[in-house]
TIMI-914201 format. One record per residue (C-alpha): y negated, x negated, z; residue in one letter; residue number from 1. Coordinates in steps of 0.001 Angstrom, whole numbers, plus 500000, padded with zeros to 6 digits. Each point is the difference from the previous one (the first is absolute). Layout:
% TIMI-914201
+--------+--------+--------+------+-----+
|      v |      u |      w | rest |  nr |
+--------+--------+--------+------+-----+
|      Y |      X |      Z |    A | NUM |
...
+--------+--------+--------+------+-----+
% end
This chain:
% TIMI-914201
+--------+--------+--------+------+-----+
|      v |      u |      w | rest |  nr |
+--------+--------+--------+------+-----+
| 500000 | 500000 | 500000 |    X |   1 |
| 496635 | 498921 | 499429 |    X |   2 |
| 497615 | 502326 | 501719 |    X |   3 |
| 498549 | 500859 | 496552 |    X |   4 |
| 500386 | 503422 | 499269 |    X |   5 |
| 501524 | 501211 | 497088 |    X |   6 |
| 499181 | 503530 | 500735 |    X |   7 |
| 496759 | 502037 | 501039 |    X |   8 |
| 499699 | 503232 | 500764 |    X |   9 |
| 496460 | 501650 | 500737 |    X |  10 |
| 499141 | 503295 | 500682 |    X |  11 |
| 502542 | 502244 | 498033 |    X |  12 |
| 499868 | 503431 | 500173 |    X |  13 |
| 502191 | 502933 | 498410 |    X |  14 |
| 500282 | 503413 | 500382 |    X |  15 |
| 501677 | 502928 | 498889 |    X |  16 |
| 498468 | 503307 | 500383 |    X |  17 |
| 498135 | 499040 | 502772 |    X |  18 |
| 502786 | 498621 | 501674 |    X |  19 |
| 499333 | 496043 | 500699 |    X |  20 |
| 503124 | 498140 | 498884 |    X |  21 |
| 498674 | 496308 | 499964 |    X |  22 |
| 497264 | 498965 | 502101 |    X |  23 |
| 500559 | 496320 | 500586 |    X |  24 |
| 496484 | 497891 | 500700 |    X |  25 |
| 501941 | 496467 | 499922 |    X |  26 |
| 503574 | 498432 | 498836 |    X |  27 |
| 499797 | 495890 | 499686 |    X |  28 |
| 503854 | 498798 | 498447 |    X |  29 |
| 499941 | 496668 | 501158 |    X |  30 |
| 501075 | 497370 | 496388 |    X |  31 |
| 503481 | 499115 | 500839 |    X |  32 |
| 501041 | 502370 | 502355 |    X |  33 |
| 502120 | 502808 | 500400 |    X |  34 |
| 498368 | 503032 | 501530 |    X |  35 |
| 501687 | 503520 | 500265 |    X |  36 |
| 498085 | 503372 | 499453 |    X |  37 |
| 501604 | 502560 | 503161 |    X |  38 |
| 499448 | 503525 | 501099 |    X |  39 |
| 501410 | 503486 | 500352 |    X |  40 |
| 500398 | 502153 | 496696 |    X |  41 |
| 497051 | 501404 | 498910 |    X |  42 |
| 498003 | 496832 | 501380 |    X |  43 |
| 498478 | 499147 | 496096 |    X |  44 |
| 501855 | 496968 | 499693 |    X |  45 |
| 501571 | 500848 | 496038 |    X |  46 |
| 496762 | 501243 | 499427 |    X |  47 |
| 497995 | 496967 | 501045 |    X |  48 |
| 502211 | 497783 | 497895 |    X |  49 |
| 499564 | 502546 | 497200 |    X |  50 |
| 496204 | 499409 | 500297 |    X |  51 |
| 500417 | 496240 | 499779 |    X |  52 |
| 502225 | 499883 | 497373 |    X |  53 |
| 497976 | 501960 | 498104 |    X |  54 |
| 501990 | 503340 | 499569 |    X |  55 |
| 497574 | 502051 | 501990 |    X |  56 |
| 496359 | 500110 | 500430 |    X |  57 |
| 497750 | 499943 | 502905 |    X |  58 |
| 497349 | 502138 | 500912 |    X |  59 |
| 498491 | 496884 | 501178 |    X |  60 |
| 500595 | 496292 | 500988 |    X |  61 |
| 501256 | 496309 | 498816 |    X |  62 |
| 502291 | 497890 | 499811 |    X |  63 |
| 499917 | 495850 | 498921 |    X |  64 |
| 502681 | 498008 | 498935 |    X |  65 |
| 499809 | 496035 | 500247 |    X |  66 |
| 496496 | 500705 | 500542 |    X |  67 |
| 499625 | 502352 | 497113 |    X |  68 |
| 498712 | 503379 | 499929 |    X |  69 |
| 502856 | 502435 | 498365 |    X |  70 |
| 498856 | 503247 | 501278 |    X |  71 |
| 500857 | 502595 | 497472 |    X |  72 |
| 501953 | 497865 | 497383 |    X |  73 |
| 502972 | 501543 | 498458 |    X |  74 |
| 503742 | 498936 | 501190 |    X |  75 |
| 500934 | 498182 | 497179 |    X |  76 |
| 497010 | 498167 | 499970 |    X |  77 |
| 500389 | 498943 | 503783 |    X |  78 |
| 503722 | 499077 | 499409 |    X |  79 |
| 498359 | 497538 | 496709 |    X |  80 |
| 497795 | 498594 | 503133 |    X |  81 |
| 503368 | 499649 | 502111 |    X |  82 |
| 500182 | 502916 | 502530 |    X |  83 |
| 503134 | 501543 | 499393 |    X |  84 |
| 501805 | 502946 | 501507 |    X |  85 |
| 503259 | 501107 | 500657 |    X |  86 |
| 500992 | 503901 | 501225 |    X |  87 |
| 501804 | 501662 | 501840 |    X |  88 |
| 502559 | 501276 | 497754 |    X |  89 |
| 500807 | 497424 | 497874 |    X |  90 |
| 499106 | 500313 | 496439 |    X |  91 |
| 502147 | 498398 | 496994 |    X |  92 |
| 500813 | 500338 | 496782 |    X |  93 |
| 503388 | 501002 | 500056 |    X |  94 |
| 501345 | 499959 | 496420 |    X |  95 |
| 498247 | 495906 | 499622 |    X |  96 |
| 502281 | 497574 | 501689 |    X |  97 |
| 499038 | 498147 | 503140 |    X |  98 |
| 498637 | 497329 | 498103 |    X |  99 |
| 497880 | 501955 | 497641 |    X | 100 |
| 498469 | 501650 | 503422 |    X | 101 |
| 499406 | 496841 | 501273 |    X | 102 |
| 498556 | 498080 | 496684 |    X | 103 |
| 497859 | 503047 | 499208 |    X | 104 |
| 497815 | 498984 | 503471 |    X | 105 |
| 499318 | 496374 | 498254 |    X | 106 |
| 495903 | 500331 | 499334 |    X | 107 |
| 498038 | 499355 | 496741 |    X | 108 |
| 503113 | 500183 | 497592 |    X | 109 |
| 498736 | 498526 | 496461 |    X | 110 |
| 503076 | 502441 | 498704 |    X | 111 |
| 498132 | 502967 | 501394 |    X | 112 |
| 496567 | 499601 | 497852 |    X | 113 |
| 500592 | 501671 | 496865 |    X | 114 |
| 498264 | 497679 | 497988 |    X | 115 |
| 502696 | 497373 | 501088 |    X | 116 |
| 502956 | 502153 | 500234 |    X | 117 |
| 501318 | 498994 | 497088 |    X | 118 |
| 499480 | 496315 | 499953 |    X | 119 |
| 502821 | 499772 | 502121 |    X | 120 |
| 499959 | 495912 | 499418 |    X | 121 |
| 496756 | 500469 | 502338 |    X | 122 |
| 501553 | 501479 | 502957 |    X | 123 |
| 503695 | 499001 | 499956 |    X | 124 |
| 499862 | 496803 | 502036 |    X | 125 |
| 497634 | 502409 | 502868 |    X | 126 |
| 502437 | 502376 | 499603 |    X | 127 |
| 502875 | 497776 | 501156 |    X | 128 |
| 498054 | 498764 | 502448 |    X | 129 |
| 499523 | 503080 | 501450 |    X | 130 |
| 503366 | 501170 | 499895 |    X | 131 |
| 500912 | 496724 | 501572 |    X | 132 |
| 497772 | 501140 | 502985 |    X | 133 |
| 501240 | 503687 | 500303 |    X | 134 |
| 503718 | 498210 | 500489 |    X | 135 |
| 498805 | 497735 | 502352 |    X | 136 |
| 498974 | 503062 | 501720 |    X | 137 |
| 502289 | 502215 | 500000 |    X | 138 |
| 502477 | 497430 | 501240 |    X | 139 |
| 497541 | 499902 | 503142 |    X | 140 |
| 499960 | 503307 | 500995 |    X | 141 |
| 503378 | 500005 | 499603 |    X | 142 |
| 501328 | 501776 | 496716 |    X | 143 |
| 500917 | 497354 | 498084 |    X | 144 |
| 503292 | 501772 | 499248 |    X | 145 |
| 497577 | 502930 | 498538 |    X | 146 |
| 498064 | 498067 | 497961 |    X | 147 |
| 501542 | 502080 | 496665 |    X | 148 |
| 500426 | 503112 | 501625 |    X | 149 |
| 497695 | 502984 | 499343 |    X | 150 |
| 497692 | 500574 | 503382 |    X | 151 |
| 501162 | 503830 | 500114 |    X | 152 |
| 503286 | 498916 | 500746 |    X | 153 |
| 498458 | 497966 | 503234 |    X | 154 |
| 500208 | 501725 | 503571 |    X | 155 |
| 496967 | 501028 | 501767 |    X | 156 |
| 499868 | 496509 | 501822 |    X | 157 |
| 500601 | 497799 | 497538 |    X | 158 |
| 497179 | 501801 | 497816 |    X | 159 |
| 497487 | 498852 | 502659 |    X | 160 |
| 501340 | 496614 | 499803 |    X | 161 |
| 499556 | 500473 | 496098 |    X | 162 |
| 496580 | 501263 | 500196 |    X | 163 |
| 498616 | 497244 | 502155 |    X | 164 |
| 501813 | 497562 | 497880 |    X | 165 |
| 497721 | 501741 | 497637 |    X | 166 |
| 496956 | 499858 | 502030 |    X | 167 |
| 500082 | 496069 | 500362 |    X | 168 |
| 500892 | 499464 | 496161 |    X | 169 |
| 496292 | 501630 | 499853 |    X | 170 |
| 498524 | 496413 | 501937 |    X | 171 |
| 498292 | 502132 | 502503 |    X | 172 |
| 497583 | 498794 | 502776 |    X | 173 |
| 500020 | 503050 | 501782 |    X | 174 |
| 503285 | 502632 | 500253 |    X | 175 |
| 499739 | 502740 | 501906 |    X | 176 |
| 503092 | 502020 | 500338 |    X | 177 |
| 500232 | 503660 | 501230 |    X | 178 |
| 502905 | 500432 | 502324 |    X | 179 |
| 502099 | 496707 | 498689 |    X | 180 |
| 502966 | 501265 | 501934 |    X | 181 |
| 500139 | 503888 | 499249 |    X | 182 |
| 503873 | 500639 | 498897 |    X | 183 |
| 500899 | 496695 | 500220 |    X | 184 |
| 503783 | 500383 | 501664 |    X | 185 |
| 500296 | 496987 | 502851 |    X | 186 |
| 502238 | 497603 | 497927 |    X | 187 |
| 497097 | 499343 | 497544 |    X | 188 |
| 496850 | 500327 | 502941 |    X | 189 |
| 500182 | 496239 | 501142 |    X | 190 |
| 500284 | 498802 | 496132 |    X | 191 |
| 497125 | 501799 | 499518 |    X | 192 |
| 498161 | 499303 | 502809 |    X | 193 |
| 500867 | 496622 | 499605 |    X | 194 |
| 498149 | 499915 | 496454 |    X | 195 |
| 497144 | 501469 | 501536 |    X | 196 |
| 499460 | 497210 | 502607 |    X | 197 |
| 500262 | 497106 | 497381 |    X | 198 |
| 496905 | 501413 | 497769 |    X | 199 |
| 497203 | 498507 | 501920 |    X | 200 |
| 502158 | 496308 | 499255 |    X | 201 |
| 499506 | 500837 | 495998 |    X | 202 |
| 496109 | 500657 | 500879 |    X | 203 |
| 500534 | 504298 | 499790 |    X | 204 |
| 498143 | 501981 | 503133 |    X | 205 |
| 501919 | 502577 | 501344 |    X | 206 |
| 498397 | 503629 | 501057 |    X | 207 |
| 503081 | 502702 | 500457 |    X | 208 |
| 499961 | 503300 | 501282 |    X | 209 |
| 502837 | 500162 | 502317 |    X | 210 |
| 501871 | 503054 | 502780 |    X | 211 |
| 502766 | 497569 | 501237 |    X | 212 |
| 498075 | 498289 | 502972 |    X | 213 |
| 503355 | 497585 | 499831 |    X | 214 |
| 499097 | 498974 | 497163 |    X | 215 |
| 496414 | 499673 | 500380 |    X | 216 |
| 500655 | 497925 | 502802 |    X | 217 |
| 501468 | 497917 | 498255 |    X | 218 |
| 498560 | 499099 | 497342 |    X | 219 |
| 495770 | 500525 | 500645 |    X | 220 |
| 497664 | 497027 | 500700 |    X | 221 |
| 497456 | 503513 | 501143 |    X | 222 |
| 500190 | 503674 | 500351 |    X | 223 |
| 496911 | 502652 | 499135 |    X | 224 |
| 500883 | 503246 | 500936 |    X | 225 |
| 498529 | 503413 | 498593 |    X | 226 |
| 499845 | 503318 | 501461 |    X | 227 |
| 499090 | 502678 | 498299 |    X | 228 |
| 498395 | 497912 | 497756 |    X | 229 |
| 498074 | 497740 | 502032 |    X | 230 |
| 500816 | 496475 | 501216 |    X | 231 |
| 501120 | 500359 | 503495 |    X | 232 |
| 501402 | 496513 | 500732 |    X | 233 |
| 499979 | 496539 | 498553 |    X | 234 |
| 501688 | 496782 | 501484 |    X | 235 |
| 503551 | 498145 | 500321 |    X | 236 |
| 502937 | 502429 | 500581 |    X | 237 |
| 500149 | 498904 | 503446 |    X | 238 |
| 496215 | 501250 | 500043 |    X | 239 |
| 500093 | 503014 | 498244 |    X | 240 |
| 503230 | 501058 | 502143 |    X | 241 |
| 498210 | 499791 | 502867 |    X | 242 |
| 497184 | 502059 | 498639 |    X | 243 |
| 499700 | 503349 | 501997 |    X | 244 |
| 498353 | 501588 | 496938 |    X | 245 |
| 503214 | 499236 | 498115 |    X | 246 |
| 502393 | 500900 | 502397 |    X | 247 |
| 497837 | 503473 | 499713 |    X | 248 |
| 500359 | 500409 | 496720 |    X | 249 |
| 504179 | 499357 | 500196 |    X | 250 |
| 500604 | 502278 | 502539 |    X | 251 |
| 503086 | 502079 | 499244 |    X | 252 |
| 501271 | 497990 | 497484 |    X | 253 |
| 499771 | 495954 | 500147 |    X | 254 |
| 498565 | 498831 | 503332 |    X | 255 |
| 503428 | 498745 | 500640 |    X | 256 |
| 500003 | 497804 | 496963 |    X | 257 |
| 496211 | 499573 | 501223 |    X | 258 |
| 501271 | 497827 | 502875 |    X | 259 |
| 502356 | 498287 | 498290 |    X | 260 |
| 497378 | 498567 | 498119 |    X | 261 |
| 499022 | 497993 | 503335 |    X | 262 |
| 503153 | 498650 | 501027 |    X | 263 |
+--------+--------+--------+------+-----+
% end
């Protein structure tokens, strides 16, 4: 970590007939670090990443990445920048192999541009070079022996695995995945939450929206909690356990896992 942040947050706002869903004044994601986004349902946690990935719109605020101001650009554009998103369902294409999935993600394809299309002579030795890269990883999230099969074949875990395999082949700086571990069954949870933890070694900040307060835990360099849609909490799991606020908002459901958290 470099106490740089990748991230800032400032004064976002969003409603829904008249009903605040996001009202966060500050969010700082540290360059480097892992730092998971917690709360009850209904908190405005999806809907705060969908404002800074740039698939909703807020009534008001901003938001700078590495020190730019990207308030209001489109997704695709922020993912060209290098904040890239994951969700919770996993998305694939299931009739492309896992390979196409994962060589797809490779940016600024010469092959793509129509005026180079078909000059394939152009693009061929990029094109193995980025199929080279979508092997190397696939083999590290583990489906090296799926490499040729189509993704819709793929369980629900191993699409996750797939789709952050995808995610890195993009060379992000920041991913921010919504609820990494949602349907993952427990024989694939520590490979994937192993992945996870080595990003910030290949220079990729972490944000992820996250129930399992195991898993949290485990993983986060720093916790901000939300309530309905305000910050409630920000600190080290240790801190944010301890956190009367947040044991408030858990009551009934996850001030066990809460205190966990501390041990």
């Amino acid at each position: 970590m470099t106490g740089e942040p990748c991230l800032e947050i400032r004064n976002i706002e969003l409603s829904f007939g008249g009903v605040v869903a996001v009202d966060v004044t500050e969010i700082a994601v540290e360059r480097g670090s892992i730092v998971a986004l917690i709360g009850p349902n209904g908190a405005g946690k999806t809907t705060l990443f969908n404002v800074i990935t740039g698939f909703q719109r807020p009534d008001s605020g901003t938001w700078l990445f590495e020190g730019q101001d990207v308030s209001g650009r489109s997704a695709f554009a922020l993912a060209r920048a290098g904040m890239v998103r994951t969700f919770q369902t996993a998305r694939v294409f299931p009739r492309l192999t896992v390979l196409d999935n994962v060589v797809m993600a490779a940016q600024g394809q010469r092959g793509e541009l129509l005026r180079s299309a078909l000059l394939h002579w152009r693009w061929r030795g990029e094109e193995a070079q980025h199929e080279a890269r979508a092997r190397e990883l696939i083999g590290w999230a583990g489906l090296g022996d799926k490499t040729d099969d189509f993704a819709g074949t793929l369980s629900g875990g191993q699409r996750k695995l797939l789709e952050l395999a995808r995610a890195v082949m993009c060379a992000p700086t920041l991913l921010m995945l919504d609820e990494p571990m949602a349907g993952v069954n427990p024989a694939l949870r520590q490979a994937l939450l192993a992945k996870i933890t080595e990003l910030p070694s290949q220079g990729i900040t972490v944000m992820f929206v996250e129930h399992d307060m195991d898993v949290v835990s485990a993983i986060s360099d720093s916790i901000v909690c939300m309530a309905e849609g305000r910050v409630i909490s920000v600190g080290t799991p240790a801190e944010v356990a301890a956190d009367p606020r947040v044991v408030e908002a858990y009551l009934g459901r996850s001030s066990a896992d809460l205190r966990r958290m501390d041990q």
